[in-house]
C-alpha positions in Angstrom: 0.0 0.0 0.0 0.8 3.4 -1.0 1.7 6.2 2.1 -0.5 9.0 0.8 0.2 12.6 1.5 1.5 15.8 -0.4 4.3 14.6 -3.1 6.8 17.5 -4.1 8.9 16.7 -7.1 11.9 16.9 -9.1 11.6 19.8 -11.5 12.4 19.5 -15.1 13.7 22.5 -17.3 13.6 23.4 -20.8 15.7 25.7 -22.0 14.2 26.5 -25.8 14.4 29.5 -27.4 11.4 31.0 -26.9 12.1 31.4 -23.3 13.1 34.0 -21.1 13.2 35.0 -17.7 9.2 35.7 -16.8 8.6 32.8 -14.9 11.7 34.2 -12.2 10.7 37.9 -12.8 6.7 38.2 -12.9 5.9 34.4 -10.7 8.5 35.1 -8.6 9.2 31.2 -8.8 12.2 30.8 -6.8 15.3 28.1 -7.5 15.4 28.2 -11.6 18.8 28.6 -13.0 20.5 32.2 -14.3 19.3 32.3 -18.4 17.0 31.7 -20.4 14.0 29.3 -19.2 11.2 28.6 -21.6 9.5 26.0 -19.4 9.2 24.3 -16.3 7.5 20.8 -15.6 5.6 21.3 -13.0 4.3 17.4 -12.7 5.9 15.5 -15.4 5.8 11.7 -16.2 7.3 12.2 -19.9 9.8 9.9 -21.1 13.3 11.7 -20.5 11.8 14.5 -18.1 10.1 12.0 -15.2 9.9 13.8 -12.3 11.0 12.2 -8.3 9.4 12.5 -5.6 11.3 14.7 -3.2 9.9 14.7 0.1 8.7 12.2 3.0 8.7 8.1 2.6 8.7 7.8 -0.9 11.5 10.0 -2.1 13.6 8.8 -4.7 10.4 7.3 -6.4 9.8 8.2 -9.8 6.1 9.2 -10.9 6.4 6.7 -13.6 7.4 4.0 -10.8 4.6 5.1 -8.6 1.7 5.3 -11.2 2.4 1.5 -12.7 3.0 0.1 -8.9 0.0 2.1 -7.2 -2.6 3.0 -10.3 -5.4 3.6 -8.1 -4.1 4.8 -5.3 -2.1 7.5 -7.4 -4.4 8.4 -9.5 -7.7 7.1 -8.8 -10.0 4.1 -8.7 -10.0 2.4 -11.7 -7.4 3.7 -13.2 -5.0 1.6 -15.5 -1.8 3.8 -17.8 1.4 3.3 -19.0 2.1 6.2 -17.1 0.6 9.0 -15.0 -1.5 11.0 -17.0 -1.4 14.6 -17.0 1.4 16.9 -17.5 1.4 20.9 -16.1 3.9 23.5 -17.1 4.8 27.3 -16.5 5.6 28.4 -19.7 7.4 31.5 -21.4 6.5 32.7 -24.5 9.1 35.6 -24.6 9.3 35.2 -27.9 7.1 33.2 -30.9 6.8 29.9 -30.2 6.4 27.2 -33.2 3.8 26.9 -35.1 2.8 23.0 -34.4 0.1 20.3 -33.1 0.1 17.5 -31.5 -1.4 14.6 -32.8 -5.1 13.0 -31.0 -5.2 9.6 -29.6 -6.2 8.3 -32.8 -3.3 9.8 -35.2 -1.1 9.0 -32.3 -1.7 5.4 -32.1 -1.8 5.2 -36.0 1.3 7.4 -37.2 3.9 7.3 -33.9 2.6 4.4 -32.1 2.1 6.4 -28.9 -0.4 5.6 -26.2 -2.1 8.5 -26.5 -1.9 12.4 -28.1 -1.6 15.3 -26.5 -4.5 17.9 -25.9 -3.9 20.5 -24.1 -5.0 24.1 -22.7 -3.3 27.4 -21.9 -4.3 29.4 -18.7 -3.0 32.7 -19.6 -1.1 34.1 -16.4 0.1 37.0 -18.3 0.2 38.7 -21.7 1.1 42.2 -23.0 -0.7 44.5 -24.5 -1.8 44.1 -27.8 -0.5 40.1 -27.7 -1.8 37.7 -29.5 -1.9 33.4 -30.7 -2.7 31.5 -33.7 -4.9 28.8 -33.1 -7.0 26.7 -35.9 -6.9 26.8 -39.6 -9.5 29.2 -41.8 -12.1 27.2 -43.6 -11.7 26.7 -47.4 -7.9 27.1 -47.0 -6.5 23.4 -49.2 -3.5 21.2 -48.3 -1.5 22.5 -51.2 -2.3 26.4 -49.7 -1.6 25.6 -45.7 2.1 23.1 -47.1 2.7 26.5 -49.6 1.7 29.6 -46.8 3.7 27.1 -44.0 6.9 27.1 -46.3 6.8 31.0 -46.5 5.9 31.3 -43.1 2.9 33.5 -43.8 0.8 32.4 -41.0 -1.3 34.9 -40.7 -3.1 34.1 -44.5 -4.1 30.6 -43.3 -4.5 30.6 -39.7 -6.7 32.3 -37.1 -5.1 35.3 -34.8 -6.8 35.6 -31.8 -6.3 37.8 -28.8 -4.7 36.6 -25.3 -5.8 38.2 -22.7 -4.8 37.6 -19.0 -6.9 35.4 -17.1 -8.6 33.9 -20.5 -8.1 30.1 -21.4 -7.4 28.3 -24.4 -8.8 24.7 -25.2 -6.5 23.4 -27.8 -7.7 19.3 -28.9 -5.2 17.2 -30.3 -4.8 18.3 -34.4 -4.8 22.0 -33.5 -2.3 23.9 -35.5 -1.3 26.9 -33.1 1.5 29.4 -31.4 1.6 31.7 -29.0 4.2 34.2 -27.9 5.9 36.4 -28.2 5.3 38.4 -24.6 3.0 36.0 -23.0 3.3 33.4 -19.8 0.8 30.5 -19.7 0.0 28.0 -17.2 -0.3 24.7 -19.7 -2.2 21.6 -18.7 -2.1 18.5 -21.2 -2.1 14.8 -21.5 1.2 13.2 -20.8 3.0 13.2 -24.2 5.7 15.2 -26.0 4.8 14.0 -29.6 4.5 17.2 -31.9 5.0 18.0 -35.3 6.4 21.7 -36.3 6.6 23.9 -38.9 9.4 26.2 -38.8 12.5 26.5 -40.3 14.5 26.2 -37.1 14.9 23.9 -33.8 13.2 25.4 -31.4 15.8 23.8 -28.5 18.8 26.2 -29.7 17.1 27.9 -32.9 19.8 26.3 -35.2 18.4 26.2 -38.9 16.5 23.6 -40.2 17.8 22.7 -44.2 14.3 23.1 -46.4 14.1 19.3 -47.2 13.3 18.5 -43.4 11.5 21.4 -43.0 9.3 19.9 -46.1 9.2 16.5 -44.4 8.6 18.2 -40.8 5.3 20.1 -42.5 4.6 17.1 -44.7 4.1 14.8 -41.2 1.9 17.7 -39.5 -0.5 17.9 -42.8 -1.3 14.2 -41.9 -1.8 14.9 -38.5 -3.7 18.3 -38.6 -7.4 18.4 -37.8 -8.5 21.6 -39.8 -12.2 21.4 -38.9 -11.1 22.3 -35.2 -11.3 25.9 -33.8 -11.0 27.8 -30.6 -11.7 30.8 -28.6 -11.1 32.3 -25.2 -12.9 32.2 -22.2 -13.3 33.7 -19.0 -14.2 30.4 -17.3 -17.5 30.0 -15.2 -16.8 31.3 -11.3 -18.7 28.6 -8.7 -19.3 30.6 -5.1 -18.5 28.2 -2.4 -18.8 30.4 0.5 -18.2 34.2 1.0 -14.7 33.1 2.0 -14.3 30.8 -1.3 -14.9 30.9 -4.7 -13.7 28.4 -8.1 -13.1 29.5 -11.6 -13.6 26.6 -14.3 -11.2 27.1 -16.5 -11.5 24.9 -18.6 -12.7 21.1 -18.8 -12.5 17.6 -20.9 -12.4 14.0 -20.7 -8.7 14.4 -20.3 -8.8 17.5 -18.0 -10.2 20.1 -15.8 -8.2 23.2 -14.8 -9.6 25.4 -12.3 -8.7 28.6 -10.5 -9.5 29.1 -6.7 -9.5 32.0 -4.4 -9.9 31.6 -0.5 -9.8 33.6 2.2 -9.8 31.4 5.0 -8.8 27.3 5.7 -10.1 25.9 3.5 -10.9 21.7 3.5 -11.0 20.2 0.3 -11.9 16.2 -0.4 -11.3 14.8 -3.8 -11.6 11.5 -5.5 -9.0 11.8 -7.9 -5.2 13.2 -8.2 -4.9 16.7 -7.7 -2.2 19.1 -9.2 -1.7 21.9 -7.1 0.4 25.1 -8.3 0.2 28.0 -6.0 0.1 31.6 -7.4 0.5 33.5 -3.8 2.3 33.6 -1.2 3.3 30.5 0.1 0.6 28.6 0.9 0.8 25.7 3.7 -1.5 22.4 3.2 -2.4 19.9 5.7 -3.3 16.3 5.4 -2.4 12.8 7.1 -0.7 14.7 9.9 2.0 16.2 7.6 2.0 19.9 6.4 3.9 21.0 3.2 4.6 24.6 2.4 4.4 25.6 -1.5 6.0 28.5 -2.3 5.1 31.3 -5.0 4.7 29.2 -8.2 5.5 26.1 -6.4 3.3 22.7 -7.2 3.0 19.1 -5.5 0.8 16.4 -6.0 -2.1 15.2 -4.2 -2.4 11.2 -4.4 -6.1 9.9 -4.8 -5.8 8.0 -1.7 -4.8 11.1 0.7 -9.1 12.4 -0.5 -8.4 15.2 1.9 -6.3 18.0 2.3 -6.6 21.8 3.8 -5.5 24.9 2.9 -4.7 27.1 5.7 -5.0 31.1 5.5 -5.7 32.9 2.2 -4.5 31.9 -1.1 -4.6 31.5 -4.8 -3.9 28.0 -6.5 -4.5 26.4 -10.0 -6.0 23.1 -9.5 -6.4 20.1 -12.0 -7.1 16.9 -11.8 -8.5 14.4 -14.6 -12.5 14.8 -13.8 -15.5 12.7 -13.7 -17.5 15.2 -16.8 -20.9 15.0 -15.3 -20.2 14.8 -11.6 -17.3 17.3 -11.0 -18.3 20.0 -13.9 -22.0 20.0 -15.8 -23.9 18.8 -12.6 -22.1 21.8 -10.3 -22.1 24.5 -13.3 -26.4 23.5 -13.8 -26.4 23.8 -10.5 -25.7 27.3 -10.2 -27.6 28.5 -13.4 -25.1 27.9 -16.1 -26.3 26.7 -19.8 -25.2 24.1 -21.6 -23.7 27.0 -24.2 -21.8 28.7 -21.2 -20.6 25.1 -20.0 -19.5 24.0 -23.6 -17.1 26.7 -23.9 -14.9 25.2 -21.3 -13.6 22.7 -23.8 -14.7 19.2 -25.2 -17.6 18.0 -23.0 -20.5 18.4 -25.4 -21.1 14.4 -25.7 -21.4 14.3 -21.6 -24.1 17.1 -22.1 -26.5 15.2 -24.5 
């Protein structure tokens, strides 16, 4: 059996070029390295960036080693995966990141015999004025125009520019051609996968050129794997009063993911079914559960194992909070609760077919 209680981990660092130095300067996330940081992996059980427990009985674990020896305890009842299976980041989008996807589960399976793709959603933390992303393909544009308009890198005659706001989210399914950056900071939540096909000219790990035949081939791949019909938009999320002293912002939501945003002004006990990512926007913010405490500091994250189902907050704070939910139970049935429509609930992301 599993000892359950708050699980800090390893941190691993990517150091594209795209990056900056926003998550040090406007999270104030403490620790990172002097240079340019593009992302950090908050809770990551990806193949060459598995994260390790750091604290308490089970240090020394990895999260790949604890979600094949203790599924259901890790993650939640019933649960069987080759791995755990979400994957949070603090990104920088300094400058322009790729235009890419990342393939669905189906294309996945099919075309790079991967358990699963990788959908994904942005929680926009902070953006400049004026900045913007490209997200979805314009109807009526062919192959032969999207290969052509990718090779000139004229983005902006095939794809849609939309404006990022902070505080909005982005639901971006698996075959979504899209970029962000530059002069934004995202929160990112996704299935646990690095699979992705780009279109550039240029690596984004140290921005050395990429010779036109591969960039062909590269653009080639991500023409079999694009969905065009798919298209996006942000949102506000849906705000769920608790209590005077707490309130919930849904984010965003799927069969793969919620992502929510609370505010609280007081302790605050929480039970759960399921894993919980935790990432911490405030001050640092101490949590109780199983007799231990753990203090997260600003932009700090742990994981809460299924089995721990309780945990409190103690003072005031703001935290991100995702988990992989149960559609109907932990998002329509709470959201109709509270007078949201169907429409307003599906904004949040992919959970039309839970609504019918």
């Amino acid at each position: 059996m599993m000892k359950a209680y708050p699980l800090q981990l390893t941190l691993p660092i990517a150091t594209h070029v795209f990056g900056g130095q926003l998550i040090k300067t406007r999270l104030g996330k403490a620790g990172l390295p002097d240079g340019r940081v593009a992302e950090t992996w908050e809770v990551s059980d990806v193949d060459g960036k598995i994260a390790t427990v750091k604290n308490g009985e089970l240090a020394g674990m990895s999260l790949r080693e604890l979600a094949q020896r203790y599924p259901e305890e890790l993650v939640g009842p019933g649960w069987r995966g080759p791995h755990f299976p979400l994957l949070t980041k603090f990104i920088d989008g300094s400058g322009m990141l790729p235009v890419h996807l990342h393939a669905n589960d189906e294309t996945a399976q099919r075309l790079e015999q991967q358990p699963n793709g990788k959908t994904e959603a942005w929680h926009i933390l902070w953006a400049a004025e004026g900045a913007t992303c490209l997200a979805g393909v314009k109807p009526g544009v062919s192959r032969a125009q999207l290969r052509s308009a990718l090779l000139a890198e004229e983005y902006d005659a095939v794809m849609h520019r939309l404006p990022v706001r902070t505080g909005d989210t982005f639901y971006i399914p698996g075959g979504m051609l899209h970029a962000f950056g530059p002069d934004t900071l995202i929160y990112e939540i996704e299935q646990t996968s690095d699979i992705q096909q780009h279109a550039m000219p240029w690596r984004m790990e140290d921005g050395s050129e990429i010779s036109r035949a591969e960039q062909e081939k590269n653009i080639d791949a991500l023409l079999d794997e694009l969905r065009p019909e798919l298209t996006t938009a942000p949102q506000p999320g849906l705000v769920i009063e608790e209590s005077p002293h707490f309130s919930r912002r849904v984010c965003c939501a799927g069969p793969y993911f919620a992502l929510e945003r609370w505010r609280f002004s007081s302790d605050n006990d929480y039970t759960f079914r399921g894993a919980q990512i935790i990432s911490n926007l405030g001050d640092p913010l101490t949590l109780k559960a199983a007799g231990e405490s753990l203090t997260l500091g600003r932009a700090e994250s742990c994981l809460l194992p299924a089995a721990l189902r309780r945990v409190t907050f103690c003072g005031a704070g703001e935290t991100l909070v995702g988990y992989v939910p149960d559609l109907a139970r932990d998002i329509i049935e709470p959201l109709r609760a509270r007078g949201y429509s169907e429409k307003e609930t599906g904004r949040l992301g992919d959970v039309q077919d839970t609504l019918r």
